[in-house]
PyMOL Python script that loads the backbone (N, CA, C, O; Angstrom):
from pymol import cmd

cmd.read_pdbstr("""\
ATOM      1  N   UNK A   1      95.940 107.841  87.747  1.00  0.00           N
ATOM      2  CA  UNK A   1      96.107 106.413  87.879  1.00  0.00           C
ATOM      3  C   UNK A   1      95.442 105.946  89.175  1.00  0.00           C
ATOM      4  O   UNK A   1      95.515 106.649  90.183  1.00  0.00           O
ATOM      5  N   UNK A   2      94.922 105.002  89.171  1.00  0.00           N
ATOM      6  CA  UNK A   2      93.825 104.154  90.420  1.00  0.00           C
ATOM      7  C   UNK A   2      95.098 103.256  90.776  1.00  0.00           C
ATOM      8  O   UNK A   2      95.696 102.737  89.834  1.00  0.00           O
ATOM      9  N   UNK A   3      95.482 103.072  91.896  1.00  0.00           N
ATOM     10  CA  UNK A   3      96.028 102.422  92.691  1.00  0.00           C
ATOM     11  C   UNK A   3      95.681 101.475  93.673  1.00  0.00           C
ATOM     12  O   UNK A   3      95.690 102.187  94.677  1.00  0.00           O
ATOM     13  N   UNK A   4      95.358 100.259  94.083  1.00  0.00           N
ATOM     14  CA  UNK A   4      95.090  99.567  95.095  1.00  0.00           C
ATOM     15  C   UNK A   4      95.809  98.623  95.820  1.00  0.00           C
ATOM     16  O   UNK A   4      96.331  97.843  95.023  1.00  0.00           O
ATOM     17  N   UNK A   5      96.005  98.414  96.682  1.00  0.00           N
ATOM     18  CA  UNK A   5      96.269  97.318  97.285  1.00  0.00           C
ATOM     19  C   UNK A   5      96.328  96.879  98.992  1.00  0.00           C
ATOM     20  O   UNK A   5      95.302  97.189  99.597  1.00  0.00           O
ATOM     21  N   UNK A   6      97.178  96.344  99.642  1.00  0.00           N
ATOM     22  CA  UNK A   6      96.546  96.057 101.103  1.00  0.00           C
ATOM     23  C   UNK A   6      98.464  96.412 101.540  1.00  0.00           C
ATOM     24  O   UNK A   6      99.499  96.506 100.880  1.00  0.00           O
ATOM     25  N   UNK A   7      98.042  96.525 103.201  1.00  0.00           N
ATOM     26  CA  UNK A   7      98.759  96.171 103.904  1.00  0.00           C
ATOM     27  C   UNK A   7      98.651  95.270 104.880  1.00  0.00           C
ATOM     28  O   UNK A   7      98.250  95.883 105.870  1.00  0.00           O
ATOM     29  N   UNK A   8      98.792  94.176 105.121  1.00  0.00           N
ATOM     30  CA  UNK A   8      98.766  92.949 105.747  1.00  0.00           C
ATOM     31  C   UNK A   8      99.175  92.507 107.061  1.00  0.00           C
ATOM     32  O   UNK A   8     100.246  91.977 106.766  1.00  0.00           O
ATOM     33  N   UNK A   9      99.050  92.361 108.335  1.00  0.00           N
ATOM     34  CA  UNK A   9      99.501  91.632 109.378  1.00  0.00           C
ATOM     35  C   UNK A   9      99.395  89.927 109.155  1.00  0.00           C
ATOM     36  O   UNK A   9      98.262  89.451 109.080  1.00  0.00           O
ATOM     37  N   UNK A  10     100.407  89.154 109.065  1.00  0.00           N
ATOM     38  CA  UNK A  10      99.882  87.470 108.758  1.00  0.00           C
ATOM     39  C   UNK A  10     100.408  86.815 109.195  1.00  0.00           C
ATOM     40  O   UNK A  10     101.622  86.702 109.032  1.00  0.00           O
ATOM     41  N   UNK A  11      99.587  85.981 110.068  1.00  0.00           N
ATOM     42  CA  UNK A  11     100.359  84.855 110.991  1.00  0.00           C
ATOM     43  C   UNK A  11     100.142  83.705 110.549  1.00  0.00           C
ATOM     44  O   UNK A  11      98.965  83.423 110.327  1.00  0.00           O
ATOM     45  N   UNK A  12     101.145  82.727 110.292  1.00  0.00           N
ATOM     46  CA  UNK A  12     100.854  81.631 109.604  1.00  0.00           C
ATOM     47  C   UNK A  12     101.773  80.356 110.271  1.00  0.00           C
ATOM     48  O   UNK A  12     102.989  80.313 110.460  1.00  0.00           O
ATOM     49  N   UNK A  13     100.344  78.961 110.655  1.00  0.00           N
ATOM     50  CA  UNK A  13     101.518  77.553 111.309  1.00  0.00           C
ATOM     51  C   UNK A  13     100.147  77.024 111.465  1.00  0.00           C
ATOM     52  O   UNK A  13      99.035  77.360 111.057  1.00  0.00           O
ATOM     53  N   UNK A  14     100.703  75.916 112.326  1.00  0.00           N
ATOM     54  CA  UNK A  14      99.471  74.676 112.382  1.00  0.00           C
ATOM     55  C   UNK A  14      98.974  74.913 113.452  1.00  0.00           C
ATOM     56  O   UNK A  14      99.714  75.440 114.283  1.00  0.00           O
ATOM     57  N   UNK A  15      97.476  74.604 113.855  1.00  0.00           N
ATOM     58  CA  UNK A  15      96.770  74.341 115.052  1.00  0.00           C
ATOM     59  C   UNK A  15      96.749  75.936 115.334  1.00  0.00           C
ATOM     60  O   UNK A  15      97.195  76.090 116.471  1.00  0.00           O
ATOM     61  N   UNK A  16      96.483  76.920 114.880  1.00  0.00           N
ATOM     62  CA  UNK A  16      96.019  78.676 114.717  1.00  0.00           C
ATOM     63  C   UNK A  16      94.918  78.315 115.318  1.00  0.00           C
ATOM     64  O   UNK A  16      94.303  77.265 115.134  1.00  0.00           O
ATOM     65  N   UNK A  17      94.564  79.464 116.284  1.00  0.00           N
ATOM     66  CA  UNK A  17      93.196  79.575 116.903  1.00  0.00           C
ATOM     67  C   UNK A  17      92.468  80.712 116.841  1.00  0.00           C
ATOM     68  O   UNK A  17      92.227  81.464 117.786  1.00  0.00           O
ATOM     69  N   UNK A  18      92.135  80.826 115.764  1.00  0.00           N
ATOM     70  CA  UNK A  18      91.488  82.702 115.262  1.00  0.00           C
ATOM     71  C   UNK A  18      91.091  83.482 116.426  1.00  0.00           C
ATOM     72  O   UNK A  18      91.362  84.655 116.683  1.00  0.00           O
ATOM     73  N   UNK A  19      90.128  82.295 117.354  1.00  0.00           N
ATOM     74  CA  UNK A  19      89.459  83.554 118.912  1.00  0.00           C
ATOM     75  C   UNK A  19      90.694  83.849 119.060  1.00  0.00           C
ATOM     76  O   UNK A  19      91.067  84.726 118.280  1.00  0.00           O
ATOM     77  N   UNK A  20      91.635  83.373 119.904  1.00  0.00           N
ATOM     78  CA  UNK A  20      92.796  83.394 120.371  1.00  0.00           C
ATOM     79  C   UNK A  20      93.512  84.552 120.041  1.00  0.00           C
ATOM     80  O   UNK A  20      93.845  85.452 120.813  1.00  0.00           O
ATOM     81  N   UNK A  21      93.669  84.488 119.156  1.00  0.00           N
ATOM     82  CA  UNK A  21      94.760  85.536 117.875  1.00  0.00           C
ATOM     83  C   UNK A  21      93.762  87.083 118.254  1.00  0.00           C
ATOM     84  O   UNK A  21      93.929  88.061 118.982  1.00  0.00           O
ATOM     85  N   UNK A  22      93.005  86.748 117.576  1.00  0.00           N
ATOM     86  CA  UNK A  22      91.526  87.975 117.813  1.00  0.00           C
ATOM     87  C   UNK A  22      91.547  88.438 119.125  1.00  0.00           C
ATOM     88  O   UNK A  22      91.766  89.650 119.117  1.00  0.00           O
ATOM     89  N   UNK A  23      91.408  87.971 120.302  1.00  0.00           N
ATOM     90  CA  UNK A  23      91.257  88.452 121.094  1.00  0.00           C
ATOM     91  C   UNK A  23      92.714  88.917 121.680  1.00  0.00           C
ATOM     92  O   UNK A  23      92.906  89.869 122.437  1.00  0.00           O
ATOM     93  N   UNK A  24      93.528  88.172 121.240  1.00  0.00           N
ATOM     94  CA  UNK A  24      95.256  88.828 121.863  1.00  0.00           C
ATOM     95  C   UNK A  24      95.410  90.114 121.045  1.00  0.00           C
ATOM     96  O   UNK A  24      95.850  91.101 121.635  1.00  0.00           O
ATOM     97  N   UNK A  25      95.079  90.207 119.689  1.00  0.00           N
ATOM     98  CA  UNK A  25      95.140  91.359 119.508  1.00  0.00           C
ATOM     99  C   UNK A  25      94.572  92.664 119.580  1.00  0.00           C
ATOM    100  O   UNK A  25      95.012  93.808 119.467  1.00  0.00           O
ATOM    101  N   UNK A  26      93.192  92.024 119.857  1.00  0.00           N
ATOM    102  CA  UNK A  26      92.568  92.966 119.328  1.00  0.00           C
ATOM    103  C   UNK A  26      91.759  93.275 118.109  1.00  0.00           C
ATOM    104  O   UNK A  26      91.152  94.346 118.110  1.00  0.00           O
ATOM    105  N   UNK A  27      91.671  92.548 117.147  1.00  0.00           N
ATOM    106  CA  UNK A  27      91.209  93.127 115.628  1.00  0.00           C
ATOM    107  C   UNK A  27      90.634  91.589 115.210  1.00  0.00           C
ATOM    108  O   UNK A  27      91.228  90.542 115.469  1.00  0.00           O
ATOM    109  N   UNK A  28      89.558  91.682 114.620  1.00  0.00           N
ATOM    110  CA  UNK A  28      89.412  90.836 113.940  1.00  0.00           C
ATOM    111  C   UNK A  28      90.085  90.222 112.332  1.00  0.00           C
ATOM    112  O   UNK A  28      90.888  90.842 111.634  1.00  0.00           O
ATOM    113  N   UNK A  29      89.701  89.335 112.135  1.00  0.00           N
ATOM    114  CA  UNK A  29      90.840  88.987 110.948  1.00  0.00           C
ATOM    115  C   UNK A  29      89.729  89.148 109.805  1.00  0.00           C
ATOM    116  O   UNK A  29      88.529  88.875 109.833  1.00  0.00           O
ATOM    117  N   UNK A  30      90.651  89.760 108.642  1.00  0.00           N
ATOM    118  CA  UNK A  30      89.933  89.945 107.435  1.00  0.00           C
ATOM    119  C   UNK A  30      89.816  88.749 106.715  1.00  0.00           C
ATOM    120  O   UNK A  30      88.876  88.443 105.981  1.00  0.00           O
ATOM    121  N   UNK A  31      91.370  87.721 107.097  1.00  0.00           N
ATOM    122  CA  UNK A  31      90.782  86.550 106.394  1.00  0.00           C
ATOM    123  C   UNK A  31      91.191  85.103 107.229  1.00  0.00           C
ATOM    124  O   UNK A  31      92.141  85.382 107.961  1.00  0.00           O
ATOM    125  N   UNK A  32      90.826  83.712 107.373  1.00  0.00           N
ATOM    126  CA  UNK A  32      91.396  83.091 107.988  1.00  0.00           C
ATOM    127  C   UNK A  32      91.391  81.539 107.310  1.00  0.00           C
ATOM    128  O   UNK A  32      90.351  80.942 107.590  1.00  0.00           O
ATOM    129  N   UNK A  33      91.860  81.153 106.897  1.00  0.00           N
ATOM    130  CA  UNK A  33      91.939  79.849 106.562  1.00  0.00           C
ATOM    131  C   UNK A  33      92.702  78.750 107.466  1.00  0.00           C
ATOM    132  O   UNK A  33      93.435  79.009 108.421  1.00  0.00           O
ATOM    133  N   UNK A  34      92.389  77.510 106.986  1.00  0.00           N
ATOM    134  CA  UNK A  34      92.916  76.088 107.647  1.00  0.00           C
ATOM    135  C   UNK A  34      93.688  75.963 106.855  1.00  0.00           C
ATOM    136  O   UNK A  34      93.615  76.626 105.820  1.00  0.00           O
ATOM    137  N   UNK A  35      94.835  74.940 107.104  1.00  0.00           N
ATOM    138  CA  UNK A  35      95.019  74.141 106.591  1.00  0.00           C
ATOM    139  C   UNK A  35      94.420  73.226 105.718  1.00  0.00           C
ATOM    140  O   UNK A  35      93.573  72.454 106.168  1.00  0.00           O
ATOM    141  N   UNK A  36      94.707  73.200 104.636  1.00  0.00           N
ATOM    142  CA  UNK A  36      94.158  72.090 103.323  1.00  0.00           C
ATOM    143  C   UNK A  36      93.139  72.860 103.112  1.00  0.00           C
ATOM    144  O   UNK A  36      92.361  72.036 102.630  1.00  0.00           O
ATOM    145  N   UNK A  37      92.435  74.098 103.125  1.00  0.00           N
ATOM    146  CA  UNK A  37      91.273  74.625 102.877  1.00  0.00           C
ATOM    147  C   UNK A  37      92.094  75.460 101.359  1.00  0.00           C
ATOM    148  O   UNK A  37      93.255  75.832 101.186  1.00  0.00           O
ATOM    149  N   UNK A  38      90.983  75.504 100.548  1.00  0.00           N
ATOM    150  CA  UNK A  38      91.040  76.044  99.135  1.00  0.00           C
ATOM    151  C   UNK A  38      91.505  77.774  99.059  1.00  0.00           C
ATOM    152  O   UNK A  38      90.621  78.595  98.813  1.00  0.00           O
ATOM    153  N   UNK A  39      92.548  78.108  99.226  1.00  0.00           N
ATOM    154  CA  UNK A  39      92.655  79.356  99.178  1.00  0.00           C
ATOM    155  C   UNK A  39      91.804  80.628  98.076  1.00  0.00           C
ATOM    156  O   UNK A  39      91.142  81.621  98.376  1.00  0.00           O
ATOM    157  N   UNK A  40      92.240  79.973  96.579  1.00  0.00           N
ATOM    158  CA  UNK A  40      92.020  80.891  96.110  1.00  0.00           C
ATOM    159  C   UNK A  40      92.407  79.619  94.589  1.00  0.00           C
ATOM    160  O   UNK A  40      93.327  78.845  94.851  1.00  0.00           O
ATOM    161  N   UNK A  41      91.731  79.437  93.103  1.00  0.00           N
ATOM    162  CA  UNK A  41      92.341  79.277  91.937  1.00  0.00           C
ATOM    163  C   UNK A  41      94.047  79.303  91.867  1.00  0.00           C
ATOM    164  O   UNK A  41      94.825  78.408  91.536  1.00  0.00           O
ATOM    165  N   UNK A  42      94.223  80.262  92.174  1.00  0.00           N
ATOM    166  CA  UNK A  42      95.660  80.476  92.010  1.00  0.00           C
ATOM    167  C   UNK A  42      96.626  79.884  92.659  1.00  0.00           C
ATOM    168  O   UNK A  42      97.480  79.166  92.138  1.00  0.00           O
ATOM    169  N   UNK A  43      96.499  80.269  94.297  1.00  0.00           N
ATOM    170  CA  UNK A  43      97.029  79.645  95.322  1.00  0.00           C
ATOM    171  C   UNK A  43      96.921  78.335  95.773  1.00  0.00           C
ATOM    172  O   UNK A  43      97.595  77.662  96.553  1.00  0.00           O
ATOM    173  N   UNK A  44      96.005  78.138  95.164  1.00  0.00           N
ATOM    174  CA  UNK A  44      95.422  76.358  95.837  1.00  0.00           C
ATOM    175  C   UNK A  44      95.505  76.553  96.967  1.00  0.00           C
ATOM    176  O   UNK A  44      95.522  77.634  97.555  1.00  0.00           O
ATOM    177  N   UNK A  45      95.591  75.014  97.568  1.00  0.00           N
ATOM    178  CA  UNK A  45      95.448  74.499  99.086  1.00  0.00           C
ATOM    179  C   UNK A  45      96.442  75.102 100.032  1.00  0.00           C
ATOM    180  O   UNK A  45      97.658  75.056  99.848  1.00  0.00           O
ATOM    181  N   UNK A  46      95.721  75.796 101.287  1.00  0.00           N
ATOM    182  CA  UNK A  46      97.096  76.176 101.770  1.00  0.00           C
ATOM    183  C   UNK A  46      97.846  75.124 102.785  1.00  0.00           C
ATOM    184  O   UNK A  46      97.301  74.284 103.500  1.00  0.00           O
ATOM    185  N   UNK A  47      98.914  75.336 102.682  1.00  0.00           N
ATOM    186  CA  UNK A  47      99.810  74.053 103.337  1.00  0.00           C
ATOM    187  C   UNK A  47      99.994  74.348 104.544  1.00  0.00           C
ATOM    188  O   UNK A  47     100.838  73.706 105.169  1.00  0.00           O
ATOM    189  N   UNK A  48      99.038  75.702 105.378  1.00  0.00           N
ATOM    190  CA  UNK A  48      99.071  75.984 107.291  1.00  0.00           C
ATOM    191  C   UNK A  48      97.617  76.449 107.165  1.00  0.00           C
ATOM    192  O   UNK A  48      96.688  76.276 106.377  1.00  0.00           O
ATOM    193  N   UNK A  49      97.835  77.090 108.257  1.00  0.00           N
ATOM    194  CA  UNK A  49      97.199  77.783 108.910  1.00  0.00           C
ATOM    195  C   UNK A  49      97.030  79.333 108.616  1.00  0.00           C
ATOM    196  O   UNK A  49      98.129  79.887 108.657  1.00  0.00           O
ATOM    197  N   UNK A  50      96.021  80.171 108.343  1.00  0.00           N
ATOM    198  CA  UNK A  50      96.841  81.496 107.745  1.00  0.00           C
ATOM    199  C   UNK A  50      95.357  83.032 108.335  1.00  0.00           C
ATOM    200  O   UNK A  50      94.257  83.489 108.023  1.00  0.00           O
ATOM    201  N   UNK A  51      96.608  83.190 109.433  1.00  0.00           N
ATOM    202  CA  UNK A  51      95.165  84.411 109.805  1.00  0.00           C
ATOM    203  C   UNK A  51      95.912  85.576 109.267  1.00  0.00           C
ATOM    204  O   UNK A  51      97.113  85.791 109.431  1.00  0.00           O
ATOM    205  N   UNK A  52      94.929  86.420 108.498  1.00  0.00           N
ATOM    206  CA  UNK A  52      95.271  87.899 108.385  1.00  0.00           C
ATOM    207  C   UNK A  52      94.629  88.967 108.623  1.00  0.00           C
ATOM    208  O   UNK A  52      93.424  88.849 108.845  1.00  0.00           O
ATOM    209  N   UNK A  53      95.288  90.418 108.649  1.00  0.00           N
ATOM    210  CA  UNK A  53      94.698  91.515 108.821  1.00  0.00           C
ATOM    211  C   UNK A  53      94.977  92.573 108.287  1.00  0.00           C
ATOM    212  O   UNK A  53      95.938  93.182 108.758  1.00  0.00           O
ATOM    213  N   UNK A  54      94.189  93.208 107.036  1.00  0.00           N
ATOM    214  CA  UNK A  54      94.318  94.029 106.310  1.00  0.00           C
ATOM    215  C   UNK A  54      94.016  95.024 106.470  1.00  0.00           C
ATOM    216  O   UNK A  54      93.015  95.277 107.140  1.00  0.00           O
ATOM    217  N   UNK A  55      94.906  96.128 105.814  1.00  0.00           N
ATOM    218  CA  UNK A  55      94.046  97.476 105.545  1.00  0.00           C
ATOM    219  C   UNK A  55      94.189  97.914 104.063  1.00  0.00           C
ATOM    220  O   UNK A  55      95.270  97.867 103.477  1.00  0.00           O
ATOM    221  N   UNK A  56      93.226  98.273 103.583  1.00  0.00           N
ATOM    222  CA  UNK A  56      93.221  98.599 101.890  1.00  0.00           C
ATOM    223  C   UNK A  56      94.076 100.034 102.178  1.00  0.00           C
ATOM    224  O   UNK A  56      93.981 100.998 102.937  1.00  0.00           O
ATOM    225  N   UNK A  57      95.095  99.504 100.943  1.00  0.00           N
ATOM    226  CA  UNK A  57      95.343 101.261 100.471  1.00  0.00           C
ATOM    227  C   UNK A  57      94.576 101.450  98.946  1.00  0.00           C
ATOM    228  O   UNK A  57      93.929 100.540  98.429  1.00  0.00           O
ATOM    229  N   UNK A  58      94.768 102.790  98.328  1.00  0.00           N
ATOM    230  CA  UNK A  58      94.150 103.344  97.307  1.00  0.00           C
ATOM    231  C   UNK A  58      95.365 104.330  97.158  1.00  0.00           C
ATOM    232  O   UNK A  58      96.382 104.417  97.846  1.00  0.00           O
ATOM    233  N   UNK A  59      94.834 105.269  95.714  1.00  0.00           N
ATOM    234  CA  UNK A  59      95.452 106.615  95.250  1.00  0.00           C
ATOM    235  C   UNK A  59      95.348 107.467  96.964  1.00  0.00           C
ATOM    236  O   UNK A  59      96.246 107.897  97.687  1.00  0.00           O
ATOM    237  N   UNK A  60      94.314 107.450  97.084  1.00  0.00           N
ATOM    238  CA  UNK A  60      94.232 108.322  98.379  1.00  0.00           C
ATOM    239  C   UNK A  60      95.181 108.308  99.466  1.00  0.00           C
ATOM    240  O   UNK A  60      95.904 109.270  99.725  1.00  0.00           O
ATOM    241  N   UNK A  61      95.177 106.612 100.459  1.00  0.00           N
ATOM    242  CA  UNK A  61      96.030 106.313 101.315  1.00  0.00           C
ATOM    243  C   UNK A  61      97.170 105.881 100.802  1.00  0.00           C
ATOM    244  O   UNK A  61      97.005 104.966  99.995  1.00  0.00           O
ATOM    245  N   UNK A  62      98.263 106.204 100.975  1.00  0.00           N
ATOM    246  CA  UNK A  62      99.524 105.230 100.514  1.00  0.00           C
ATOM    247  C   UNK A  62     100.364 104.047 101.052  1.00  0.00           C
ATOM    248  O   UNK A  62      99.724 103.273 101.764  1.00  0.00           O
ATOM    249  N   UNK A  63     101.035 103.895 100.950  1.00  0.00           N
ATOM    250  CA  UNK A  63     101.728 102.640 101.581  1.00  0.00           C
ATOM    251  C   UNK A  63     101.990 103.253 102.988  1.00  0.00           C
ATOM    252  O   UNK A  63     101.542 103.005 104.107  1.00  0.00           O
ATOM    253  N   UNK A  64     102.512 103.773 102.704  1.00  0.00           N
ATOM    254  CA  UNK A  64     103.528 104.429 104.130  1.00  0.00           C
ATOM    255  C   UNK A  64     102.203 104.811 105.331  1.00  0.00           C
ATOM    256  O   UNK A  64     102.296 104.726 106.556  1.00  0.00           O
ATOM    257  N   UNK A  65     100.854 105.295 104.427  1.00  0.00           N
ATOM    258  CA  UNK A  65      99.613 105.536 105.838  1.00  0.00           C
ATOM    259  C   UNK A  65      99.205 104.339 105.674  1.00  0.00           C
ATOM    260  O   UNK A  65      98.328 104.420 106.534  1.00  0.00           O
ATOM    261  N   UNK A  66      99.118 103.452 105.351  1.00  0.00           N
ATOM    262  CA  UNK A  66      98.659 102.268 105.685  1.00  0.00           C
ATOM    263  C   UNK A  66      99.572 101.309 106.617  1.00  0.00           C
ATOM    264  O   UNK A  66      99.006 100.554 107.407  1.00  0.00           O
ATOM    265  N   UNK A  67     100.625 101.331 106.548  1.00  0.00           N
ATOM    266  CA  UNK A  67     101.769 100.325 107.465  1.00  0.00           C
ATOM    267  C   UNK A  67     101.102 101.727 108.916  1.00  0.00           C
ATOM    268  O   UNK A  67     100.407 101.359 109.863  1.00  0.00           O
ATOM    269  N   UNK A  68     101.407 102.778 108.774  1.00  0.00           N
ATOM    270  CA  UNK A  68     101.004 103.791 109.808  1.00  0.00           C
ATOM    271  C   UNK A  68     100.048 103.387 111.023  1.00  0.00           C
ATOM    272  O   UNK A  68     100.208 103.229 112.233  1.00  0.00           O
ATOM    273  N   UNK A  69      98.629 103.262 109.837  1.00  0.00           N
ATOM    274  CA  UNK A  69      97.853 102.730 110.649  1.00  0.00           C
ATOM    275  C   UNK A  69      97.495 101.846 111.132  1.00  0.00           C
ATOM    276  O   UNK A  69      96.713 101.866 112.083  1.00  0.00           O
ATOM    277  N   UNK A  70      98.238 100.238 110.316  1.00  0.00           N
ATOM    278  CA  UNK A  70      98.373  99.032 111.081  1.00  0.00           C
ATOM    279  C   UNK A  70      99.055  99.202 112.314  1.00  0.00           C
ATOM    280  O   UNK A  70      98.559  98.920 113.404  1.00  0.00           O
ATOM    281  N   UNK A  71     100.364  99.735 112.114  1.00  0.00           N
ATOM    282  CA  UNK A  71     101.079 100.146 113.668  1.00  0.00           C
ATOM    283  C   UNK A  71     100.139 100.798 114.922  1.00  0.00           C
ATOM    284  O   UNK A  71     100.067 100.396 116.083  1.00  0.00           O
ATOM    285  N   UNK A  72      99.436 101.959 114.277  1.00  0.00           N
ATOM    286  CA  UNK A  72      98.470 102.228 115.070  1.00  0.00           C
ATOM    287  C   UNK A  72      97.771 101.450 115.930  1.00  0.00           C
ATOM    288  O   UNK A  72      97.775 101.498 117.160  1.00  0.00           O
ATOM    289  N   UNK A  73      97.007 100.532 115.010  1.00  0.00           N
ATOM    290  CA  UNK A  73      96.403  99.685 115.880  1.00  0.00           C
ATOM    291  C   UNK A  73      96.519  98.632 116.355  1.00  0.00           C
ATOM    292  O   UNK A  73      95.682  97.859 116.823  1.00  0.00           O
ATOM    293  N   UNK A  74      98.244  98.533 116.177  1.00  0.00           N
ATOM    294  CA  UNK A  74      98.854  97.668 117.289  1.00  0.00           C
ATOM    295  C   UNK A  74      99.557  98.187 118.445  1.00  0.00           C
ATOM    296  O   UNK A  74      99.606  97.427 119.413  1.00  0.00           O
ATOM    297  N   UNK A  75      99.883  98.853 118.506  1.00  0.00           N
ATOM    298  CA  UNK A  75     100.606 100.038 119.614  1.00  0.00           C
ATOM    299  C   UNK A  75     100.203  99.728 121.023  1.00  0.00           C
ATOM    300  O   UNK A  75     101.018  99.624 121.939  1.00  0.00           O
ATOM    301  N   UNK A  76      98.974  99.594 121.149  1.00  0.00           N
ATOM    302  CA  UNK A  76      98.210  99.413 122.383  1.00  0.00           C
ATOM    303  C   UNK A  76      99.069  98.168 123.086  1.00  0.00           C
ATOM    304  O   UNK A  76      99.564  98.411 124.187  1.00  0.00           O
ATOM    305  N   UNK A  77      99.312  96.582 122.388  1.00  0.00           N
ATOM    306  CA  UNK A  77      99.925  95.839 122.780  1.00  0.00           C
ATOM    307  C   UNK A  77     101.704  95.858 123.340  1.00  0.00           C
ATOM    308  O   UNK A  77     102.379  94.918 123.758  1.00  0.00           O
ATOM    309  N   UNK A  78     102.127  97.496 123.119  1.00  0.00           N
ATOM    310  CA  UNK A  78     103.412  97.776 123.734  1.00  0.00           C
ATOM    311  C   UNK A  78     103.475  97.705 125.034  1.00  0.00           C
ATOM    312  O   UNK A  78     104.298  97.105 125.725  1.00  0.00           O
ATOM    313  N   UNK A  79     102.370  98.484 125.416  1.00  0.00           N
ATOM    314  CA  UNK A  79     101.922  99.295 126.419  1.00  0.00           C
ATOM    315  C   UNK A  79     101.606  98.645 127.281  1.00  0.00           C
ATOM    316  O   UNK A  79     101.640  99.198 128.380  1.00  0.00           O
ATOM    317  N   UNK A  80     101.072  96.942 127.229  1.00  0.00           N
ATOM    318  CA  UNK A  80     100.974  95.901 128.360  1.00  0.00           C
ATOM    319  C   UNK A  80     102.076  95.520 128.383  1.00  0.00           C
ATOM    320  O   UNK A  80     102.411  94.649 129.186  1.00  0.00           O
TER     321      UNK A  80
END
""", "prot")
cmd.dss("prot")
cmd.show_as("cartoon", "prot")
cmd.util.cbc("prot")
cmd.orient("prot")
């Protein structure tokens, strides 16, 4: 069986400042929308602000190494 899907970091409100976010964390965002911008057919318009940061899982990686390695590469921000 083929398995896919993501694990997500998502910050979501009004007046989001992607540099901002990006550079506090560290990572660039896989996806970022405005407010009133067209999400997706499905989702329509989103009603904020919406930065995210993914990591694909598969059959290979699973849930549990994917939350892993999001933690991973937030860890650094303990440490300040």
């Amino acid at each position: 069986m083929n398995i896919s899907g993501k694990c997500s970091l998502v910050i979501k409100g009004d007046g989001l400042d992607k540099e901002v976010i990006e550079q506090t964390l560290g990572l660039a965002a896989s996806r970022f929308c405005k407010k009133g911008e067209s999400v997706s057919k499905v989702i329509g318009v989103s009603p904020f602000d919406v930065w995210s940061y993914d990591i694909e899982t598969f059959s290979t990686i699973g849930i549990e190494d994917a939350i892993a390695e999001l933690l991973k590469r937030l860890v650094w921000l303990l440490i300040f």
